[in-house]
N, C-alpha and C positions, 0 to 999 in steps of 0.2 A: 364422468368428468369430461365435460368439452373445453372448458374456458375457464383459466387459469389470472385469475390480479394479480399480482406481485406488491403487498401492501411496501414498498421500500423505493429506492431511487438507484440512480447514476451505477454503477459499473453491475452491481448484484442483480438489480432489476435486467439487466441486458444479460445477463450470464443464466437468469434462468428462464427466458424468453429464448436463448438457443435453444436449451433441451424442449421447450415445450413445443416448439415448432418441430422438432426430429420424433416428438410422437403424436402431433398431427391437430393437438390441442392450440388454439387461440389463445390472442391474448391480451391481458388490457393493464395500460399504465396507470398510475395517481401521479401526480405530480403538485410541487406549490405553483405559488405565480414564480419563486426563483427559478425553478428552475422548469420553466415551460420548453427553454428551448433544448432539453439536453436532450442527447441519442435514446436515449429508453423510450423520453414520448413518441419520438419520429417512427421508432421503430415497432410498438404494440400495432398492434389491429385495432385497439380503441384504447383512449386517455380520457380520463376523468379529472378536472381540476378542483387542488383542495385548497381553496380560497385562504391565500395568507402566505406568509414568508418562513417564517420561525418552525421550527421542527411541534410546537405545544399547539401552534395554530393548525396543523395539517397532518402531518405522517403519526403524530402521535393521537389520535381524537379515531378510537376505535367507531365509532355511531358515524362520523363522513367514512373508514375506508368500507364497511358493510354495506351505508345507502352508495357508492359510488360501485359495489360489485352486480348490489340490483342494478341499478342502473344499467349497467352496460353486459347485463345476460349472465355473467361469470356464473360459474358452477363451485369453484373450488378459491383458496385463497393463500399466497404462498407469502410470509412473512418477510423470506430473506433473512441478513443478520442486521442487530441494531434494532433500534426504533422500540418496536412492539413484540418483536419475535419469540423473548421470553416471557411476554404475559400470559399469565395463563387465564384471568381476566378477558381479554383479547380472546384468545383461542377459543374460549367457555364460548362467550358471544358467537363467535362465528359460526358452530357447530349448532348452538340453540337459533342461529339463523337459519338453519338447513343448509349451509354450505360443506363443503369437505376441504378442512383444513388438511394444510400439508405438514405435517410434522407431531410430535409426540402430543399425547393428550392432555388435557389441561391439567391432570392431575400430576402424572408425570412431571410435566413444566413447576409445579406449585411444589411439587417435594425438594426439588433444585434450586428452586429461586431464591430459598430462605441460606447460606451456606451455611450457618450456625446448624440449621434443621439437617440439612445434604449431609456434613459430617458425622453427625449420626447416628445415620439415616446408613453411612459405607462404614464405620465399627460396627454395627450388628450384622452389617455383610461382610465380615472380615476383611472389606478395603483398609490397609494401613493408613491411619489419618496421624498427623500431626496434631500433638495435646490444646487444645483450648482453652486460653488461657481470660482470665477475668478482668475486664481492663482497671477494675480497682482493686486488684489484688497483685499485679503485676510488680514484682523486685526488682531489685537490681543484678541478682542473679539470672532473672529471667532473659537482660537483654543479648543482643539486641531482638526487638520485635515489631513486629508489620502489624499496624492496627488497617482493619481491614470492615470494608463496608460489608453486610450482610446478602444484602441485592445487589443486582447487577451484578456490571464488567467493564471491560476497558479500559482499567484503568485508575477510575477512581472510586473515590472515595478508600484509598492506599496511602500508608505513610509510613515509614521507615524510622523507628527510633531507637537511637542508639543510647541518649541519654537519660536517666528517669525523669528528670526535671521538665524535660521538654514534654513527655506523655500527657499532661492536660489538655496540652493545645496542640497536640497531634489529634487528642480525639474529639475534637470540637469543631477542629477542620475537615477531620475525614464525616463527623457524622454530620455538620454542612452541607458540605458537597455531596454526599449520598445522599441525604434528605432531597436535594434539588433535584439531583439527578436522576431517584430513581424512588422518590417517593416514600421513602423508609431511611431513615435515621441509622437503625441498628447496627453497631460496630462489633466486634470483638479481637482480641490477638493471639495471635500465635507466633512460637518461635520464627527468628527470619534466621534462614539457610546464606548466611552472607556470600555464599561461592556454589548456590543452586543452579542445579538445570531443569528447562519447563521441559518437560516430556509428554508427550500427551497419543490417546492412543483414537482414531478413529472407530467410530459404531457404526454399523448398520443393523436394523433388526425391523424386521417382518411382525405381522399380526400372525404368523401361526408357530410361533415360537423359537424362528431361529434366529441366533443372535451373532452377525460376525464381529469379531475386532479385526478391521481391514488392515491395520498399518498404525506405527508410529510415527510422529514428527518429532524434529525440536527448533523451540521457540524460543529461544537463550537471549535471545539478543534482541535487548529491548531497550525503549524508551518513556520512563514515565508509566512504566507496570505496561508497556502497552507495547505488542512487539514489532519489529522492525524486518526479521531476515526470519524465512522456514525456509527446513529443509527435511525431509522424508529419502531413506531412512537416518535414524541419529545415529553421529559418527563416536557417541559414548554407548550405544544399545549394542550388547550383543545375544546369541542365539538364548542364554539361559536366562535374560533378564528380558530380553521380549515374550519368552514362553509366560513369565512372571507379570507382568505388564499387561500383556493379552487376559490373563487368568482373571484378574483384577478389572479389567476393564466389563470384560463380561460380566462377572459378577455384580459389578454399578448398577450395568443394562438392567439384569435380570430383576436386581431386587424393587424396582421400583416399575417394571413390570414396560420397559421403554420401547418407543414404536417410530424408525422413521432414521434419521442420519442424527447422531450425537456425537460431541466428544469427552472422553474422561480425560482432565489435565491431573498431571502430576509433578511432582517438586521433588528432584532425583539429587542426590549428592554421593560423594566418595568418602566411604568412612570405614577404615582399619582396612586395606585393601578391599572390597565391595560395594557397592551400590548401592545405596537405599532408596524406595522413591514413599511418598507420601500423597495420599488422596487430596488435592486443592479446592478443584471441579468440575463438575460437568455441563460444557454448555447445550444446551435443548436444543440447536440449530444447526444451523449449517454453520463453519467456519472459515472467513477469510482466505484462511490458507490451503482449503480445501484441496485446491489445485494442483499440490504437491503429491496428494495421496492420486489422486488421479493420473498424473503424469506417471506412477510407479505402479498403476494396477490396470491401468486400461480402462479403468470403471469410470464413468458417467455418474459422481454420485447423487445430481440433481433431477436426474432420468431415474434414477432408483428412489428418490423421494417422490414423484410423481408416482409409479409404479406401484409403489407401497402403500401411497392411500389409496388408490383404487382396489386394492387387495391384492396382489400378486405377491409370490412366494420368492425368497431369496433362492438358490443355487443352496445344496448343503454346506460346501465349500465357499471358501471367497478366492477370490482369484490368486496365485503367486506374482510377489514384487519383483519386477528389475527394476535395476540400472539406479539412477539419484536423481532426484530433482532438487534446487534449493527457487527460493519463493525471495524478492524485495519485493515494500511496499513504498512507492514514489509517494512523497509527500509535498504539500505545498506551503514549507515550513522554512525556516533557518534556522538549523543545528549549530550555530554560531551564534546566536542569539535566543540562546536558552530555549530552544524549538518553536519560536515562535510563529503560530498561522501565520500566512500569506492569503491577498488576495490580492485578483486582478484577471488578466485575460490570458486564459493559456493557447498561444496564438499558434503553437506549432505542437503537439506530440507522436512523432514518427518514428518506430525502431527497422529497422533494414531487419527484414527474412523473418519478422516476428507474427504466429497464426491471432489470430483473435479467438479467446473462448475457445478455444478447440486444443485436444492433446496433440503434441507435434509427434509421435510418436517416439522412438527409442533415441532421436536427440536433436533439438531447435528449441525454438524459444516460443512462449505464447505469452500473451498480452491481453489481461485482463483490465478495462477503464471503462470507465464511466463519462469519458468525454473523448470527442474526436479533434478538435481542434479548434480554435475559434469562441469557444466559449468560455463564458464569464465564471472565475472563482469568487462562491461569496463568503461571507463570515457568519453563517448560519447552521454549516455541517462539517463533520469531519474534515479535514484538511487531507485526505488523501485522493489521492488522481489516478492512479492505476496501479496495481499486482505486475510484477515483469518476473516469467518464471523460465530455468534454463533446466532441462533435460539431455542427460547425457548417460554412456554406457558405468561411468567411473564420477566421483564427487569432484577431483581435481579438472576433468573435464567440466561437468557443470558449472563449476566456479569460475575458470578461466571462457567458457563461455554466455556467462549473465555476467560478469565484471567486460569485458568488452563491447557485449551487446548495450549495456548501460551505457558506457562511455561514448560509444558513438551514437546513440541515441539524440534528436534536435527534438530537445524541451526548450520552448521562446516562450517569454513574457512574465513567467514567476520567478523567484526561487522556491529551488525545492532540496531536497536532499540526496541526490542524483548523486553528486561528487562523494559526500559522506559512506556512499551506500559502495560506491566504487573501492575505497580503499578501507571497507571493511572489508570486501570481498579478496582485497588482494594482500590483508593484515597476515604475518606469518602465526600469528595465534589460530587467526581464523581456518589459513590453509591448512594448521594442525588437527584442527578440529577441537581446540581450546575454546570452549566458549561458554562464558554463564550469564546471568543477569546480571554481572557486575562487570560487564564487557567494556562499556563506555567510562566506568570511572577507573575499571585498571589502566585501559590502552589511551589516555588523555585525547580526551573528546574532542580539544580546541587543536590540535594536529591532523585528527581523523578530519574534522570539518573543513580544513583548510582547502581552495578552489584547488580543482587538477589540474586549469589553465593559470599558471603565473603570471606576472608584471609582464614576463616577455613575453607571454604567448598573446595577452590579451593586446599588446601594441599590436602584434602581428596581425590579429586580425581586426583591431580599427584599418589600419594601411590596406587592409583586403579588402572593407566594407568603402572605403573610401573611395578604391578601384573600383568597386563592383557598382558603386553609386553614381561613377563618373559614366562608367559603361550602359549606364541604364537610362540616366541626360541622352547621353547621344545618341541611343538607340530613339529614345521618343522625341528627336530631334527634327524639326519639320526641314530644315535645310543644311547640308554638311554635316549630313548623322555618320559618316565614316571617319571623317576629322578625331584625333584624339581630342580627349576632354581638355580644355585651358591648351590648346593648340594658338598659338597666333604669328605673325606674319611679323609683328616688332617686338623687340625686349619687355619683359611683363616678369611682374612677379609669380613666385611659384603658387600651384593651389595649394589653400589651406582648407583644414576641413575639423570640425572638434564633436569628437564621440565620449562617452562616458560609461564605464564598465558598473559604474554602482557607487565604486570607492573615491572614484580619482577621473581626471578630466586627463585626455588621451589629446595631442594636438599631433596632424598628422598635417606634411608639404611634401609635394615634390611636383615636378614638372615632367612631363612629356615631352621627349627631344627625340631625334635622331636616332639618335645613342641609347634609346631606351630611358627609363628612369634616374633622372637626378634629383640634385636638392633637396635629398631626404632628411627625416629627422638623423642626427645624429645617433639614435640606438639604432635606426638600419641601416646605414652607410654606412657603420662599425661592423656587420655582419655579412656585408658584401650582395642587399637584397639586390634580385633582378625581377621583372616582372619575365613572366614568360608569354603570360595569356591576362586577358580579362573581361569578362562578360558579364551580364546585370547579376549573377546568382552564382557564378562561381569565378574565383580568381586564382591562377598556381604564377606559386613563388619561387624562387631560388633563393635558401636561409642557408647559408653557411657553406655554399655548395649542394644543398641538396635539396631536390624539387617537393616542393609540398605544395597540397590542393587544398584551398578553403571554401567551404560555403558560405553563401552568404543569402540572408534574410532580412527584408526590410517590412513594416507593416504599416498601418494609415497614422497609430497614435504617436509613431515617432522610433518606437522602439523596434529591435532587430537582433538577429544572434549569429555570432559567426561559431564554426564548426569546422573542425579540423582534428586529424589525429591524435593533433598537438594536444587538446584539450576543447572546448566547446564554454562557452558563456554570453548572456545578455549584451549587447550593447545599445545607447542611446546614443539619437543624433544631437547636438546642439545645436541651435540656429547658425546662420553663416553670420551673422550681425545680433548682438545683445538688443533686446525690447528697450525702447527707450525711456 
């Protein structure tokens, strides 16, 4: 193996382009025309373009990523998650290419992909599975029950029925949307655990027999079957139900003869004082949230998937865990608006002291994305924009360090779910370690979603963008660029200037005197603002008596984002005169 494709895109694509450069392997992109200009093409040794927009015209059309691997020399072929990665289809093809797939063999993949077949497929290996239930034979003693697509993941093709009557057109919608999604129809249900926790146990296993189970996660907290917060280890696991968990996960491994990084997920609940968990399933890939297991074992799992198809042998042992990590995944959504995608230009994303792709060791932050800045969100893929994960020696450490790091993070140009992600992390359920799949409708979602920056913060920082905007006129000033801005020599009215936060039109005056700042709006001349400084990008205030610093961003399309302790959000400028 010299030269590694990454059949996938944007943050994945660049996460397993670190390892392959740290063991000395090349590497080559796919990309659509959407996304030509994102950081994964810049960064390969070689891109190949797959002619089209849509995920069906390009990342999914196994016959372009195999002629795009000849093409450009590749030896091996690394899926990533999403897309293709659970085809075994796919996989078959590349292997009958003479390529070296990275990840379990297509058989493997095909006993999974079915989960009606996966189930079992783990009762004949004594995995505990929840009963399967026939969706025409389904009571009303039965409910409630998750009608659930057969293929795939992510999410859909999932529905949630409480009531019998609705059951028709739950499975008409789920086998729908799985048919589209994943090419197969096939539903079936099972009990739903209305106060479950996902649990799920990381694999690695070797071609010469040895099979680790590296660590648990949990993945509780979700939206739309699709999760939202990991964290490694679960603050519901302890030493006798991981020994249990572990057991079970192995066993998955073994029975289906698995090769390469897997996960077993499971569906864990409290019943009569213990534990129960139940076999859900196993994803054939690498996961999302891998990063967490990493952050607690030191391991490199995408370095171990290389390693493992070339043949090399795991360690008899797997490493021992410290410390916690927990995992967000930034969205370019509105949790306020029934999570709906976002698109547009994500014109800033910078978190202070955070590594890229790399473990910070026993405590910092790393930041996994698939974009640097600057670039276009489209409505073509996933809506998510980066993994923000915090490590630290204790879980109350980690949380109080990714809820910060979040916070003052400067996301410009979307909505995303930044804020949301902030005050679940700082929910006292959460800091309990209270957390199931029914997180969002116990703890009322339309409060979690509510902005961090309020009515008053957001004034504040139009009044700063305002400053900042004046300071930046006079700086590019060809004559009298030290002059304060709306300086003049006779009576004049004050500047006015009008921004807008999204909701509501923000009108911001004052004047430049002597005396510092006057003629303010009335909500900051009730608070006693002073300016103290003001320069094109940052402005500090005196609010109430007490000095606060704002950044300030402006960009070509108009829009900009102030950032401040206080809270952080989008703002737009409005002309200085209405279009006629």
């Amino acid at each position: 193996m010299t030269s590694v494709l990454v059949a996938n895109r944007g943050e994945i694509a660049r996460r397993v382009f670190r390892s392959c450069r740290a063991l000395g392997l090349s590497t080559v992109a796919v990309h659509s025309d959407a996304d030509a200009d994102l950081p994964h093409v810049r960064e390969a040794d070689a891109a190949i373009r797959l002619p089209g927009n849509t995920p069906a015209e390009t990342y999914l059309r196994p016959e372009l990523i195999i002629e795009a691997a000849r093409a450009a020399g590749a030896d091996a072929v690394h899926p990533g998650y999403g897309f293709l990665a659970e085809n075994a289809e796919f996989a078959r093809a590349v292997v009958d290419a003479g390529l070296t797939w990275i990840g379990p063999s297509p058989e493997a993949i095909a006993a999974m992909g079915s989960k009606v077949r996966a189930k079992r497929l783990m009762a004949e290996a004594d995995v505990p599975v929840l009963p399967e239930l026939d969706p025409a034979s389904v009571t009303a003693d039965d409910l409630p029950v998750l009608v659930k697509a057969s293929a795939g993941g992510g999410g859909r093709g999932m529905r949630v029925v409480s009531d019998l009557s609705a059951l028709p057109d739950a499975i008409a919608a789920a086998q729908a949307e799985a048919g589209s999604a994943f090419g197969d129809s096939t539903v079936f249900c099972e009990h739903y655990l209305t106060s479950g926790r996902h649990i799920e146990v990381q694999i690695l296993a070797d071609r010469h027999g040895t099979v680790w189970a590296v660590g648990e996660r949990e993945c509780s907290i979700q939206r739309r079957h699709q999760k939202v917060v990991e964290e490694a280890p679960s603050p519901l696991v302890d030493a006798v139900l991981r020994a249990e968990l572990f057991e079970a996960a192995r066993a998955a491994a073994k029975a289906i003869g698995y090769v390469g990084a897997g996960t077993v997920e499971f569906l864990a609940a409290e019943r009569d004082g213990r534990v129960e968990f139940f076999f859900l399933e196993m994803n054939t890939r690498l996961q999302v949230e891998h990063p967490v297991t990493e952050a607690t074992t030191g391991l490199d799992l995408v370095a171990w998937q290389l390693r493992i198809a070339r043949g090399e042998r795991l360690p008899a042992e797997p490493p021992a865990t410290r410390g916690h990590a927990i995992e967000v995944r930034l969205y370019a959504e509105d949790p306020a608006k029934d999570w709906q995608p976002q698109s547009g230009t994500l014109h800033r994303l910078s978190v202070p002291d955070a590594v890229e792709f790399t473990n910070p060791g026993e405590a910092g932050l790393r930041l996994d994305s698939g974009f640097a800045g600057g670039e276009r969100i489209g409505v073509h893929y996933d809506p998510m924009i980066a993994k923000l994960v915090a490590v630290a020696p204790t879980r109350h450490e980690a949380t109080t360090r990714l809820a910060g790091a979040l916070a003052r993070a400067q996301i410009h140009g979307v909505t995303t779910n930044r804020d949301l992600l902030v005050r679940v992390l700082r929910h006292p359920a959460f800091l309990a370690g209270e957390t199931d799949t029914a997180f969002f409708t116990k703890h009322d979602l339309a409060t979690l979603a509510t902005p961090l920056a309020g009515p008053e913060v957001r004034d504040l920082s139009a009044l700063a963008a305002a400053l900042a905007d004046a300071a930046e006129n006079r700086r590019a000033a060809r004559v009298l660029g030290r002059l304060p801005s709306g300086w003049r020599t006779v009576p004049s009215q004050p500047q006015r200037k009008v921004y807008t936060d999204g909701e509501r039109d923000i009108e911001v005056t004052y004047r430049w005197g002597r005396h510092g700042l006057t003629d303010l709006p009335e909500w900051a001349a009730g608070r006693g603002v002073e300016a103290v400084s003001a320069e094109p990008h940052r402005v500090v205030l005196i609010v109430d008596g007490v000095r606060r610093t704002f950044s300030v961003a402006r960009y070509p399309d108009g829009l900009g984002g102030g950032d401040s302790p206080l809270g952080s959000g989008g703002l737009g400028r409005r002309p200085a005169l209405p279009d006629p």
